[in-house]
VMD Tcl script that draws the C-alpha trace (Angstrom):
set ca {
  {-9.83 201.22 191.07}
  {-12.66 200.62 193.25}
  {-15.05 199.96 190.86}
  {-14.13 196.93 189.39}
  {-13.86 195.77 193.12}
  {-17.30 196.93 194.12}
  {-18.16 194.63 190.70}
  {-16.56 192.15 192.26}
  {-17.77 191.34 195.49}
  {-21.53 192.54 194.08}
  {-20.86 189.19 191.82}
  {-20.11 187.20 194.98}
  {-21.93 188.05 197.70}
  {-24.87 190.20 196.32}
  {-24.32 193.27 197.47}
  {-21.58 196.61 197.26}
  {-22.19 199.97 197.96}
  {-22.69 202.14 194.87}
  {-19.31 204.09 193.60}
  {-20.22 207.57 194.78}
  {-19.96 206.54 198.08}
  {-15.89 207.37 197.91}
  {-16.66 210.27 195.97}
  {-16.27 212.66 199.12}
  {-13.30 210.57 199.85}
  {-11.15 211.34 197.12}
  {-12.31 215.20 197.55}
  {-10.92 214.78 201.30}
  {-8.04 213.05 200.14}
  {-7.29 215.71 197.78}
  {-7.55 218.48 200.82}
  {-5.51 216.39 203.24}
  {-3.00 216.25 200.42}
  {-2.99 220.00 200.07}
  {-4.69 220.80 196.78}
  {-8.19 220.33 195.36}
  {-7.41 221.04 191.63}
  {-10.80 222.66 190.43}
  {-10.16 225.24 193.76}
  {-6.23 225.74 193.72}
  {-5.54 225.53 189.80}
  {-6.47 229.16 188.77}
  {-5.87 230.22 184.77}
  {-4.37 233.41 184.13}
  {-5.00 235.43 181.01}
  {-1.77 237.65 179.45}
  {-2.79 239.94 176.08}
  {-1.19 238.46 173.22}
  {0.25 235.39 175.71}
  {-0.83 232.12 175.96}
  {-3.28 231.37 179.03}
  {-0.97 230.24 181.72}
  {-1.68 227.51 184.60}
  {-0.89 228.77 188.01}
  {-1.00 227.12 191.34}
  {-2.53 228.64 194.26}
  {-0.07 229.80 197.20}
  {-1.53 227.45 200.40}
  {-1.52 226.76 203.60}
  {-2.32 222.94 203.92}
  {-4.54 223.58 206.98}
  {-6.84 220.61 206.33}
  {-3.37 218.61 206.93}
  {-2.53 220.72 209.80}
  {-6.54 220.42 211.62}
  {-6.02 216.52 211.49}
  {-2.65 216.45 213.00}
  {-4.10 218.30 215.93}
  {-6.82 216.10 216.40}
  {-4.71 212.74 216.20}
  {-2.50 214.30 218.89}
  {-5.45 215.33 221.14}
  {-6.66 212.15 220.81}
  {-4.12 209.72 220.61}
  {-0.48 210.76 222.08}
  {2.53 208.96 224.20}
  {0.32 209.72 227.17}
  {-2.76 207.79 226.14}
  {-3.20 204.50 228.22}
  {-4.62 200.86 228.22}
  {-5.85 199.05 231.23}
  {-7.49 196.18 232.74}
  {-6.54 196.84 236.45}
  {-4.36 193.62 236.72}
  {-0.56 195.05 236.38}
  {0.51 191.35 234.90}
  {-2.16 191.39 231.81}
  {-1.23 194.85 231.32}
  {2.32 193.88 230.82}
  {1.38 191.21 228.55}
  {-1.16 192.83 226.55}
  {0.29 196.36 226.01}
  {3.95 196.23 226.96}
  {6.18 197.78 229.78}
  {6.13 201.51 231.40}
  {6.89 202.67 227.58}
  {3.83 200.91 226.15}
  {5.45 198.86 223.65}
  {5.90 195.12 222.95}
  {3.12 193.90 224.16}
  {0.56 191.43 222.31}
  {-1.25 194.52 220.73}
  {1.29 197.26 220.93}
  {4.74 195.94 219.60}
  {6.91 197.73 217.31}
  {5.72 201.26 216.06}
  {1.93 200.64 217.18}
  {1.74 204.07 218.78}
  {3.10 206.05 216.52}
  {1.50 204.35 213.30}
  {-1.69 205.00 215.84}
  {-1.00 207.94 216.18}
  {-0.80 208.57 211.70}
  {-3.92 206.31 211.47}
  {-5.74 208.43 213.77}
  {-4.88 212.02 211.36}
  {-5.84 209.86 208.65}
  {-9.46 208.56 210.14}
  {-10.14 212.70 210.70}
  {-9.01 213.20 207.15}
  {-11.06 210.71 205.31}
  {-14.19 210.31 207.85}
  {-12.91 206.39 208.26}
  {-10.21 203.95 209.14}
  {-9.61 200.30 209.68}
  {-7.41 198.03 211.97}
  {-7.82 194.68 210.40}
  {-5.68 192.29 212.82}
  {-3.21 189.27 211.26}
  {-2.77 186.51 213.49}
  {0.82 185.46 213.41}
  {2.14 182.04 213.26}
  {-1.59 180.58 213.00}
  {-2.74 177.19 213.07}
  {-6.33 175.78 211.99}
  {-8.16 172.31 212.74}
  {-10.43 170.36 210.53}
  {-13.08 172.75 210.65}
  {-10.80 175.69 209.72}
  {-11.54 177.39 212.91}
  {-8.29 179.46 214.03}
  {-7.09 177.55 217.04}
  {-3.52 178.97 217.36}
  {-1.32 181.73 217.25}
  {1.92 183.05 218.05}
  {1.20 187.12 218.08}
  {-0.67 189.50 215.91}
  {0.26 192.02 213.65}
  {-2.21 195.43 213.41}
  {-2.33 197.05 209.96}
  {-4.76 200.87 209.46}
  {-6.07 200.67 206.20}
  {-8.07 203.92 204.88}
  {-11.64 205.13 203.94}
  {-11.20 204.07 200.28}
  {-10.09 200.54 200.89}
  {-12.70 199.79 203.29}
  {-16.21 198.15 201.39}
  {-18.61 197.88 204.13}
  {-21.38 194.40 203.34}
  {-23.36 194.57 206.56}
  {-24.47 197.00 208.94}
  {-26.39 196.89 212.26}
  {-27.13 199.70 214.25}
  {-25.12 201.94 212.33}
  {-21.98 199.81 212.92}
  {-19.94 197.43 210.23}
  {-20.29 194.06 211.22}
  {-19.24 192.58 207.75}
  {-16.49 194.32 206.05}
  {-14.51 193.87 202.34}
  {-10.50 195.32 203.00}
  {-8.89 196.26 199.80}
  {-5.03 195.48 199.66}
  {-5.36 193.90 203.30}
  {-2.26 192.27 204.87}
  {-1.67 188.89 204.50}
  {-4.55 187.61 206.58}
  {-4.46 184.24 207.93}
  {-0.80 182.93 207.35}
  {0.10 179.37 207.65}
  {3.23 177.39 206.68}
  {1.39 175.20 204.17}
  {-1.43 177.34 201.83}
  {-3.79 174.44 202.13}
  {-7.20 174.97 202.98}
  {-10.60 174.85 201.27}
  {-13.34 177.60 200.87}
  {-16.58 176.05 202.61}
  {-20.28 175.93 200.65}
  {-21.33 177.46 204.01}
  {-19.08 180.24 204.20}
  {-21.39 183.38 203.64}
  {-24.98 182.99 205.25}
  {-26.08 185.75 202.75}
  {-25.84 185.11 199.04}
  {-24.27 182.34 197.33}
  {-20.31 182.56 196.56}
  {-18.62 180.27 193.97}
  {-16.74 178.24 196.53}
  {-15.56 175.74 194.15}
  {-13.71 177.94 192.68}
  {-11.08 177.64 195.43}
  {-10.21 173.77 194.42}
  {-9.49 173.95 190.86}
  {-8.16 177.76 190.16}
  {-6.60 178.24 193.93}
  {-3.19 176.54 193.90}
  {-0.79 178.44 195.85}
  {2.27 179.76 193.77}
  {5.02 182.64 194.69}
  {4.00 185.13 192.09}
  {2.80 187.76 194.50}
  {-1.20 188.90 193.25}
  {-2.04 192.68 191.81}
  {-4.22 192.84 195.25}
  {-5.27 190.91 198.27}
  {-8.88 191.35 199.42}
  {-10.23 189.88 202.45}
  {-13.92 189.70 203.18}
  {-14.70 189.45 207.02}
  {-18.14 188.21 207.71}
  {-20.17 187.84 210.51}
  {-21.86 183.98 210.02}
  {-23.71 184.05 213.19}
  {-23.59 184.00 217.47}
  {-19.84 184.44 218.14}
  {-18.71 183.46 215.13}
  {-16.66 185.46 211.76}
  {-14.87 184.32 209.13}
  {-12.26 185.43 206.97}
  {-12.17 185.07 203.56}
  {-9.07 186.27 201.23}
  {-8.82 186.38 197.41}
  {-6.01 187.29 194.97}
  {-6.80 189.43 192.03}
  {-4.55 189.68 189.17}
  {-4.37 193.39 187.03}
  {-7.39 192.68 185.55}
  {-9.23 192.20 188.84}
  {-9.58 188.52 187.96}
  {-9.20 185.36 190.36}
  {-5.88 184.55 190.69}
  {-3.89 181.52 192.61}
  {-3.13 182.78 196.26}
  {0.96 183.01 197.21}
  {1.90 180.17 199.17}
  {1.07 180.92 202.86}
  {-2.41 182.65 202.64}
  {-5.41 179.99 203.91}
  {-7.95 180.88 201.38}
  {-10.87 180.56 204.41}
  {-11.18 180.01 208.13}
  {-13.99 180.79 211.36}
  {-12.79 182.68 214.19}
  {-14.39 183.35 217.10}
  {-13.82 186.97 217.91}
  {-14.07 190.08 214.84}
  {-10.32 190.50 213.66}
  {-10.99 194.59 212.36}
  {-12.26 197.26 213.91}
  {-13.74 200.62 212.60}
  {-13.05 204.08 213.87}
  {-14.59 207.37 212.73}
  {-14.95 211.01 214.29}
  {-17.77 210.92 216.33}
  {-20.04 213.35 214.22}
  {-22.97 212.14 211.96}
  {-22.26 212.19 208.31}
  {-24.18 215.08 206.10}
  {-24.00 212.33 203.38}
  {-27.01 209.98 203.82}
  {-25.29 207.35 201.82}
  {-22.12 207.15 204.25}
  {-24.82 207.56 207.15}
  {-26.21 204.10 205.90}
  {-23.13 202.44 205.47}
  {-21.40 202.79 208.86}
  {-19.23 205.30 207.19}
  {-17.91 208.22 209.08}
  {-17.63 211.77 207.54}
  {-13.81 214.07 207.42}
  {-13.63 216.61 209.83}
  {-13.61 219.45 207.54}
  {-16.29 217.74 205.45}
  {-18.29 221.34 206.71}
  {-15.37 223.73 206.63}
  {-14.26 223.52 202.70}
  {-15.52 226.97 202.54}
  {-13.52 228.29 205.47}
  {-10.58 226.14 203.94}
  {-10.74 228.10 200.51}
  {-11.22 231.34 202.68}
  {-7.81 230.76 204.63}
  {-5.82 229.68 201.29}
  {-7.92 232.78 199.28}
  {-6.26 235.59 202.03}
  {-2.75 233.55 202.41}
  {-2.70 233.54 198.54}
  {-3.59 237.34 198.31}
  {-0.79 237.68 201.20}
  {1.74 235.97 199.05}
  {0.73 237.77 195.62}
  {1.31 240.97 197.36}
  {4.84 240.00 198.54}
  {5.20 238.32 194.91}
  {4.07 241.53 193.05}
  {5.23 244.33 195.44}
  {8.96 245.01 194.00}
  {9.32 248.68 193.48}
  {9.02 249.27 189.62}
  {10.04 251.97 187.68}
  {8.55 253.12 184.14}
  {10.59 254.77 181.73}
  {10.37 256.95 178.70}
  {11.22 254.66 174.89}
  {13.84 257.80 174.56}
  {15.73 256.89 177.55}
  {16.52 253.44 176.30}
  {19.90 253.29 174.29}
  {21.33 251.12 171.98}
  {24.68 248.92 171.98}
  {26.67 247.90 169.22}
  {25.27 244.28 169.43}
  {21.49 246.03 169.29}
  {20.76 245.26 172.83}
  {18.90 248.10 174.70}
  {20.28 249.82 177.48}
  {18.43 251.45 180.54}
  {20.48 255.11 181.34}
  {21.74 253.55 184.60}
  {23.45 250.68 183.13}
  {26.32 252.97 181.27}
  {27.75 254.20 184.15}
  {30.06 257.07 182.21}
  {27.01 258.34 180.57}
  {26.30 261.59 181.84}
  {23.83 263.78 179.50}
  {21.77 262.16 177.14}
  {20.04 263.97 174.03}
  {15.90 262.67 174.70}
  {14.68 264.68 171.83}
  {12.64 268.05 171.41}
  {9.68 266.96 173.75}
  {8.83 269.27 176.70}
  {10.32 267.24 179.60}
  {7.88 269.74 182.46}
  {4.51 268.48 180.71}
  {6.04 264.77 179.81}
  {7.90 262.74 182.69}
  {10.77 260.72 181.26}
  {10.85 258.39 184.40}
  {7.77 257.26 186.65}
  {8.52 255.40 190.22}
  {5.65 252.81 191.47}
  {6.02 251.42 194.48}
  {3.25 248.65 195.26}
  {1.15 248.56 198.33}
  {2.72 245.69 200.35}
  {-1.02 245.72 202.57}
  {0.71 242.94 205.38}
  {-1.36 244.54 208.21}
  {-4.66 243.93 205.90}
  {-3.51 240.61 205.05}
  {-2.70 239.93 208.06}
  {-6.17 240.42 209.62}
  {-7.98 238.92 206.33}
  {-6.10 235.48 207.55}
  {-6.33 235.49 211.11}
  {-10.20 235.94 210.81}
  {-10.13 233.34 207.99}
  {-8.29 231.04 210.48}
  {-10.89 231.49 213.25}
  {-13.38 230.83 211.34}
  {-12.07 227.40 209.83}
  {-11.02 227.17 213.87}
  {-14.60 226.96 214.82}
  {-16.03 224.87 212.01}
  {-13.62 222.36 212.76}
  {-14.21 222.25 216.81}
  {-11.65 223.88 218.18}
  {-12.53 227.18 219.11}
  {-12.35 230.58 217.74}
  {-8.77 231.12 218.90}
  {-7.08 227.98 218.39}
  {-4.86 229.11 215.81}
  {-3.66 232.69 216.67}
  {-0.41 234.55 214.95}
  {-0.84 238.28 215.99}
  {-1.59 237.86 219.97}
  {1.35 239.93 222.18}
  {-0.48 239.49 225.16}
  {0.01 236.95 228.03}
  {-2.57 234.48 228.88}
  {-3.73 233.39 232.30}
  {-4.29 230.24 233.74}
  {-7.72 230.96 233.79}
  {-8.09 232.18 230.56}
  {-6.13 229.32 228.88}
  {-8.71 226.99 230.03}
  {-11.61 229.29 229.33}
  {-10.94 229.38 225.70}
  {-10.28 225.31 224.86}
  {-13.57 224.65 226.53}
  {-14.84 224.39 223.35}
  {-12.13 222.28 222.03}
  {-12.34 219.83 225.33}
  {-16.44 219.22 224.99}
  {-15.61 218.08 221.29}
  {-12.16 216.31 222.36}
  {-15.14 214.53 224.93}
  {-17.13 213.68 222.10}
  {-14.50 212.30 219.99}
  {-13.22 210.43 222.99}
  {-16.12 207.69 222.77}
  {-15.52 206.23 219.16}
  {-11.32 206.26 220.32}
  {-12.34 204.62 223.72}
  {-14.75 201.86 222.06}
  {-12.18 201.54 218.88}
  {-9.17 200.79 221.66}
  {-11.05 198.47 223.63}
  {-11.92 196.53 220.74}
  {-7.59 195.79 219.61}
  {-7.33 194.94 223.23}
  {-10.12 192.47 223.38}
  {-8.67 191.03 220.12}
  {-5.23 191.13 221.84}
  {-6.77 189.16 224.74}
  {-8.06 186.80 222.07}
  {-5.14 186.22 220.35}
  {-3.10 186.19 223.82}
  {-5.85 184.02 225.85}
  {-7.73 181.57 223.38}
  {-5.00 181.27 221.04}
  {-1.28 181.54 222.68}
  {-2.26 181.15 226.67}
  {1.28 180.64 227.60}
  {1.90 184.30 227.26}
  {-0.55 185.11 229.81}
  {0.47 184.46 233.75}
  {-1.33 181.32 235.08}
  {-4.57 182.06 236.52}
  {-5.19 185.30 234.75}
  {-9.17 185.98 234.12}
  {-10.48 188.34 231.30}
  {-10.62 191.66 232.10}
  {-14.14 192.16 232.72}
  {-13.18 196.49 232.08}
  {-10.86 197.81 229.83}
  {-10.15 201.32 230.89}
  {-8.51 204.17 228.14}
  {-7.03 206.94 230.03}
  {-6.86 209.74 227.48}
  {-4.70 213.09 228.15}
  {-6.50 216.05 229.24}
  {-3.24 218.20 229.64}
  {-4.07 220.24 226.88}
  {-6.91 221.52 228.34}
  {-5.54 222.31 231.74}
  {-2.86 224.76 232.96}
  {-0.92 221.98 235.08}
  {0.57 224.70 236.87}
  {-3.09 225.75 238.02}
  {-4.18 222.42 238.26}
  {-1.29 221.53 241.04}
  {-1.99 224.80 243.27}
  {-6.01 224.43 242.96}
  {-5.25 220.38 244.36}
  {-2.23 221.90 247.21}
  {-5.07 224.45 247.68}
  {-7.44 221.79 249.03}
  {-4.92 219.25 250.95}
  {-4.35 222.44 253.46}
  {-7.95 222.65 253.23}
  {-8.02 219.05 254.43}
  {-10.30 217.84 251.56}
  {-7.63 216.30 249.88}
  {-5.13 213.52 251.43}
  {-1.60 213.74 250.55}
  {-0.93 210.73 249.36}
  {-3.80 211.10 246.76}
  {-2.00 214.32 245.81}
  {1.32 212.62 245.07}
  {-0.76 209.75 243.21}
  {-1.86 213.08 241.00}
  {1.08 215.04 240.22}
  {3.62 212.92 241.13}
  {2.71 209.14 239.54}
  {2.71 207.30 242.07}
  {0.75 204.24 243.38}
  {-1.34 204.21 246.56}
  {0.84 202.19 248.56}
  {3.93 204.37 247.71}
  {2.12 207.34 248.26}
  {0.78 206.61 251.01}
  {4.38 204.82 253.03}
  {5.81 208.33 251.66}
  {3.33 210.37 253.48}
  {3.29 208.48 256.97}
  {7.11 208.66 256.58}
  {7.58 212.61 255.96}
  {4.27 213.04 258.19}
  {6.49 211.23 261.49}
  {9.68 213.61 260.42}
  {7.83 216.56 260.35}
  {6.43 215.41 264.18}
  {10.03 214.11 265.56}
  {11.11 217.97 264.08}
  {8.59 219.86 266.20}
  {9.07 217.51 269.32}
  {12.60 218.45 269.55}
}
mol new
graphics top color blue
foreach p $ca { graphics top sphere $p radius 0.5 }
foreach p [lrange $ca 0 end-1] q [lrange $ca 1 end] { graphics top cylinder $p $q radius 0.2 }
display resetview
């Protein structure tokens, strides 16, 4: 499919990236999913049979590495600020974190799914739809009601322009409905694209709006200069032809703020060609060797189980006959007692042979725990994040020791999630500010920091964490209140009333 698009916007605007650059994709894809044909279809070879197809037994740990990330990074206890309590409330919702500008409905948990998928595929998308929006004579967005936030994947991302590494122009492949209206009027501009020429008139005579709903939307979002984007969406019919828009989508308008942004893991890309284009690289994009190694010894496990039935091997004179002609084993005629096996010397030839197959679990076991550490490392979580066989208990201490590995990469990772948040909430301040300023308090300034507060719990024991900090306010290093702003949420104020309170009980107790 994405050639014909890559064709496409080549035609228009002069430039796509060449087809093999979602070649890795679809291998990652195919991982993620669980099976990579050419690994986990294996051909078996029976004498006098037909060759049979058989699928690979497998442990869908490529699935499994990404969930783990997304919930590192990205979980009910990951937070938005801007350090002014009303904003926050408008911007990102209540206490729970929800209906705010940028975070109403299911944002966190289709976050949370975009995130897995950005680790899966090296790259992911939020492209933004302003809601209820309203244009002037320019076509530069000058109202809106809300926003809507849709994650689009890898393969329906088409990167145009890059600067310092980073997509600043950016094709989306089956984007939402960008730029809604209640008419469908609009015009595409000769000045749209600063780069090569498009065929704007194109838009007056083929573009009438219409309610048959297009094959695919694409929406180009270009950077035209200081401050300024703009947003241009086609219809394409089967045959990836120009087709007439449904009624609602403005064909072209300027905003003033980027309505997409980009995350990927924050590793470089072994692939020069995704290394150009902004692209990011999957997280096992280094480990499919370690991934064939775990689903190699947890095949081997399950063949063993499969195969391991006792079997017993029997002599062609022990098998009867019925009247139909159907042979019968000696144990399946219960009342047959003695049975007449011919004049063969039953001490030099063994009428019945008993195998019992090696079951091996204790070998298996220990070919895919070491299989799992290794794909554990390669993947940056330590050597003993996934563990099966331990029987021993863990100490604080020792809990922490071994995810310092996983926390400095967490750390790393951290950055492109921290810069990727900040960017939906400056968009949600756009939408909320510029475009729908009622929803904001009066007075309210931009927030001149946006703070993500990401949670470190599953690198520290809180159980350690909480006597280390009691530790230190009998020490007098650390106040009270600041402890109860730590482990018990808190503000300073209420701390701090709370521990002038208990502090002038404790002193009326000992006074009396």
């Amino acid at each position: 499919m994405i050639d014909p698009i890559l064709e496409f916007l080549e035609e228009r605007y002069g430039y796509a990236p060449p087809p093999r650059l979602y070649t890795p994709i679809g291998e990652a894809r195919a991982w993620w999913g669980g099976t990579w044909d050419p690994f986990h279809m294996t051909t078996e070879h029976h004498a006098g049979l037909a060759p049979r197809r058989r699928e690979m037994y497998k442990m869908g740990m490529a699935k499994k590495i990404c969930e783990d990330w997304a919930t590192v990074l990205c979980n009910d206890k990951t937070r938005i600020t801007t350090g002014d309590a009303a904003l926050d409330r408008v911007l990102f919702g209540g206490d729970g974190g929800q209906d705010g500008v940028l975070t109403q409905g299911r944002f966190r948990g289709r976050l949370h799914a975009f995130t897995e998928q950005v680790f899966a595929l090296g790259t992911g998308a939020a492209v933004v739809t302003p809601a209820g929006a309203e244009y002037d004579d320019s076509d530069m967005l000058v109202r809106a009601e809300g926003m809507a936030v849709d994650f689009l994947p890898a393969d329906q991302i088409v990167p145009l322009q890059i600067e310092n590494g980073e997509i600043v122009s950016c094709a989306f492949l089956g984007a939402p409905l960008i730029g809604m209206t209640d008419s469908g009027e609009g015009d595409f501009p000769d000045d749209a694209w600063d780069g090569p020429d498009a065929d704007a008139d194109a838009w007056d005579e083929d573009f009438e709006p219409d309610d048959t709903p297009p094959a695919m939307l694409l929406s180009v979002h270009c950077r035209c200069g200081t401050g300024m984007w703009s947003v241009t969406n086609y219809a394409l019919d089967e045959s990836y032809r120009m087709t007439a828009l449904p009624y609602g989508i403005k064909p072209f308008f300027f905003t003033a703020c980027p309505l997409f942004a980009i995350l990927t893991p924050n590793s470089q890309p072994t692939d020069p060609l995704a290394a150009a284009h902004g692209m990011g690289e999957s997280i096992f994009a280094c480990a499919y060797d370690n991934l064939k190694g775990v689903d190699l010894a947890y095949n081997n496990f399950c063949r063993d189980l499969y195969l391991g039935g006792k079997k017993v091997f029997m002599n062609r004179e022990l098998i009867g006959e019925d009247r139909f002609g159907n042979r019968v084993a000696p144990d399946d005629v219960a009342q047959q007692l003695f049975m007449t096996v011919g004049d063969g010397d039953l001490a030099a030839d063994t009428m019945i042979v008993e195998h019992n197959p090696a079951l091996r679990a204790a070998e298996n076991c220990t070919a895919l725990q070491a299989q799992l550490d290794y794909l554990s490392f390669k993947v940056g979580f330590g050597t003993r994040h996934y563990r099966f066989a331990d029987d021993r208990v863990v100490t604080a201490t020792q809990y922490a020791g071994e995810r310092q590995e996983m926390f400095r990469n967490a750390s790393r990772h951290y950055l492109h999630m921290e810069q990727f948040l900040r960017t939906l909430a400056r968009i949600a301040w756009y939408i909320a500010h510029d475009l729908h300023a009622a929803a904001l308090p009066d007075g309210t300034a931009e927030p001149v920091r946006i703070t993500v507060d990401f949670d470190d719990s599953f690198f520290i024991d809180p159980a350690a964490e909480r006597a280390r900090d009691l530790s230190e306010v009998h020490a007098g290093i650390l106040a009270p209140w600041e402890y109860r702003v730590r482990h018990y949420g808190d503000t300073e104020a209420h701390a701090r009333t709370i521990t002038e309170m208990l502090h002038r009980t404790k002193e009326n107790k000992t006074e009396s």
